[in-house]
C-alpha positions as CSV (number, residue, x, y, z in Angstrom):
1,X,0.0,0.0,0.0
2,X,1.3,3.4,-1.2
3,X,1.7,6.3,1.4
4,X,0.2,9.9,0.4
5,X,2.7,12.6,0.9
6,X,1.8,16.3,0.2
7,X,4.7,18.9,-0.3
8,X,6.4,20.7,0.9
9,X,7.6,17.9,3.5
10,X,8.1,18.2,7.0
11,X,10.3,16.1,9.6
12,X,7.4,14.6,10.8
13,X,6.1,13.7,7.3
14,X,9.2,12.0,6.9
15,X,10.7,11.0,9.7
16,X,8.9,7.5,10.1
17,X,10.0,6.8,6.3
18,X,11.6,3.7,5.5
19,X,13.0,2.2,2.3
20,X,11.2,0.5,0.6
21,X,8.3,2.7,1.5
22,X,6.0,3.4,-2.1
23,X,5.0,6.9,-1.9
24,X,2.8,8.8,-4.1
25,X,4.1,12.2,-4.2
26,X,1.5,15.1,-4.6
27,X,1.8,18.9,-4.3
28,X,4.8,21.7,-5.2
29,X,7.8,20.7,-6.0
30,X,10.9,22.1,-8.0
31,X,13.2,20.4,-10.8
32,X,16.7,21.5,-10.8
33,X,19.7,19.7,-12.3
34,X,23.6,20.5,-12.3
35,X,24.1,23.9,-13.5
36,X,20.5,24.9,-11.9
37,X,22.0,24.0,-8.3
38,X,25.1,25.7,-8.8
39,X,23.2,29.0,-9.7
40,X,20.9,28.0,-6.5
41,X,24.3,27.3,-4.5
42,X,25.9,30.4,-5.6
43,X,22.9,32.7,-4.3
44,X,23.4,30.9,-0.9
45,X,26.8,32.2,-0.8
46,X,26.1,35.5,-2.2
47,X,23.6,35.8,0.6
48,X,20.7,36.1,-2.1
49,X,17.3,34.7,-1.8
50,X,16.4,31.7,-4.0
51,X,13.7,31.2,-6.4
52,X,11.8,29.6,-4.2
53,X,10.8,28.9,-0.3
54,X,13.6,26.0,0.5
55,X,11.7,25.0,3.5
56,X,10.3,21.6,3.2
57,X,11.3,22.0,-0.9
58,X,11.4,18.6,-2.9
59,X,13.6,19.0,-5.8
60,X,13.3,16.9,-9.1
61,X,16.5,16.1,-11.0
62,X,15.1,16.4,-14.4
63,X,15.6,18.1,-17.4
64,X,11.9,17.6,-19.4
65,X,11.3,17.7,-23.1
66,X,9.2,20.0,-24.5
67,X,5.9,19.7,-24.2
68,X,3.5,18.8,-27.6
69,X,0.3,20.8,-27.9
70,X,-2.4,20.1,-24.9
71,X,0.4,18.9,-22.6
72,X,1.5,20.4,-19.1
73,X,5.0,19.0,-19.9
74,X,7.1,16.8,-22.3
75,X,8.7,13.6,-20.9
76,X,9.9,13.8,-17.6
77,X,12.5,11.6,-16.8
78,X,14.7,11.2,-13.3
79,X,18.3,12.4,-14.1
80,X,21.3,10.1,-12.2
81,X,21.4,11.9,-8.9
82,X,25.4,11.9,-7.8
83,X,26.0,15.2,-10.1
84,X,24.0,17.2,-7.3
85,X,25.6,15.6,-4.4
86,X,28.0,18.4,-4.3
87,X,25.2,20.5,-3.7
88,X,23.0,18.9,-1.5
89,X,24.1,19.6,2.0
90,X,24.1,22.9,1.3
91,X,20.4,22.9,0.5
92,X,19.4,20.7,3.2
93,X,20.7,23.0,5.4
94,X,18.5,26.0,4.2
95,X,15.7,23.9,4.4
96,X,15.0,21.0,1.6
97,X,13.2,18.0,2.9
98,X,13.5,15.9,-0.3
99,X,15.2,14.5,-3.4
100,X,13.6,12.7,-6.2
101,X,16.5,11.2,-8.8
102,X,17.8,7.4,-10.1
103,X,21.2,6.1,-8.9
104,X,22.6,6.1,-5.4
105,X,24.0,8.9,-3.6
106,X,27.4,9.1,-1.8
107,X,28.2,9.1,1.8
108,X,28.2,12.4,2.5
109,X,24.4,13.3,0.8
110,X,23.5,10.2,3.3
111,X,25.5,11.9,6.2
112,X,23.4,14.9,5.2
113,X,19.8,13.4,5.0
114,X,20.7,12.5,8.4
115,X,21.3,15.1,9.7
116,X,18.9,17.5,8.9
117,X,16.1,14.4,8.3
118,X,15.9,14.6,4.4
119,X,14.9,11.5,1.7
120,X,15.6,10.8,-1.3
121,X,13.6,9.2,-3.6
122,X,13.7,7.3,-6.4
123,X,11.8,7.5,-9.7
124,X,11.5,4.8,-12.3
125,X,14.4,5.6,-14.9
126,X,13.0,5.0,-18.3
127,X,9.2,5.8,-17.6
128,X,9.7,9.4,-18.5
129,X,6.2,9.6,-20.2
130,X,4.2,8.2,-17.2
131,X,6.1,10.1,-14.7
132,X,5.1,13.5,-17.1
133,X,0.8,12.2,-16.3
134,X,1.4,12.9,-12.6
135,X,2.5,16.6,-13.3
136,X,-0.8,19.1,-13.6
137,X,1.1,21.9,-13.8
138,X,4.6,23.3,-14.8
139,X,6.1,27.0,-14.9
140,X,9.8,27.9,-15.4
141,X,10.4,30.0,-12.1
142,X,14.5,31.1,-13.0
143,X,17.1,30.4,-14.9
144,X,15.3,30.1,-18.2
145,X,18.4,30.4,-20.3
146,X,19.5,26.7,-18.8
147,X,16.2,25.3,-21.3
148,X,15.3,22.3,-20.0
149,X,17.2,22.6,-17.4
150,X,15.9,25.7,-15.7
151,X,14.4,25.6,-12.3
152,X,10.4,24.7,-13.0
153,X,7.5,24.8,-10.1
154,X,5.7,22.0,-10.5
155,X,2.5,21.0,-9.1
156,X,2.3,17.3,-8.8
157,X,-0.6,14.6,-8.3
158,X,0.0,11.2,-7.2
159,X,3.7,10.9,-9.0
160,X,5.0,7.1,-8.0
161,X,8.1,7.2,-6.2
162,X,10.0,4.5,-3.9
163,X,12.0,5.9,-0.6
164,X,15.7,5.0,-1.3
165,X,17.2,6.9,1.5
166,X,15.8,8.0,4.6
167,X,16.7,10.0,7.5
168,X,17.9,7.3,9.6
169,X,20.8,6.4,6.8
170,X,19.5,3.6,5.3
171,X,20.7,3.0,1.7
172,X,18.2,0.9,-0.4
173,X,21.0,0.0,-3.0
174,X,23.0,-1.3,-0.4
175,X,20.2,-3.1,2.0
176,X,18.1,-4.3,-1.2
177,X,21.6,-5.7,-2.8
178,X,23.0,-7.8,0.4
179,X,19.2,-9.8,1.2
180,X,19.9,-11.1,-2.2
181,X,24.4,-11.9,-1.6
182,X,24.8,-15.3,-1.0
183,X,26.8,-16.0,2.2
């Protein structure tokens, strides 16, 4: 049985997460990839306010294709998530609560989630056109000369996601892999 989330997230949304858990995501979220969270990153240090309220924020790796006529958005496909772990504690610091990507994250993004009790989740690679039905809405908020890669507010129904890390440091890749290692 899925488990209804509305962002933004709080801790005590989240804090009884585990992985494994399916979640279907609904609500505002943001997409941001690489050189979206360096711009995001560099108006931290400048002391600048970001295109959005960080607190509770759930940010979307993805960089969507245009959208055809009569559609919200194009296909909407997770990007691999370790290009933004540079990034990350420095926006769960200011307040995010949540990740959605494919691929695992590094120990210091875990660390971090920790920490400050974020998750990340994971989106089914591959199913960019399905993941695309759960978005109702979609407006570029900054960064438009990035294209597809510009930071969009999206207002999301329902969007099918799996918890791969929690806040209590649990890694998915690595408990999923070693219940199926042979001893």
């Amino acid at each position: 049985m899925s488990i209804k989330l509305t962002a933004p997230l709080t801790e005590d949304k989240i804090k009884d997460l585990k992985i494994g858990d399916e979640i279907l995501l609904s609500g505002t979220i943001y997409t941001a990839r690489d050189s979206a969270h360096q711009k995001l990153v560099d108006l931290l240090k400048e002391k600048k306010d970001l295109p959005f309220d960080p607190n509770g924020s759930v940010i979307f790796y993805v960089g969507p294709s245009p959208a055809k006529p009569g559609q919200v958005i194009g296909a909407a496909g997770p990007t691999t998530s370790y290009r933004m772990d540079s990034f990350v504690n420095t926006l769960l610091k200011v307040g995010m609560k949540g990740m959605i990507g494919k691929g695992p994250r590094s120990q210091e993004v875990i660390d971090g989630m920790k920490k400050y009790c974020g998750v990340y989740f994971g989106a089914t690679g591959g199913a960019a056109a399905l993941l695309s039905k759960s978005i109702v809405k979609a407006k570029v908020i900054a960064f438009d000369e990035l294209g597809p890669e510009a930071v969009r507010k999206l207002e999301v129904k329902d969007m099918p996601l799996i918890v791969i890390n929690d806040c209590k440091g649990n890694d998915l890749y690595v408990e999923g892999q070693e219940k199926w290692v042979e001893e």
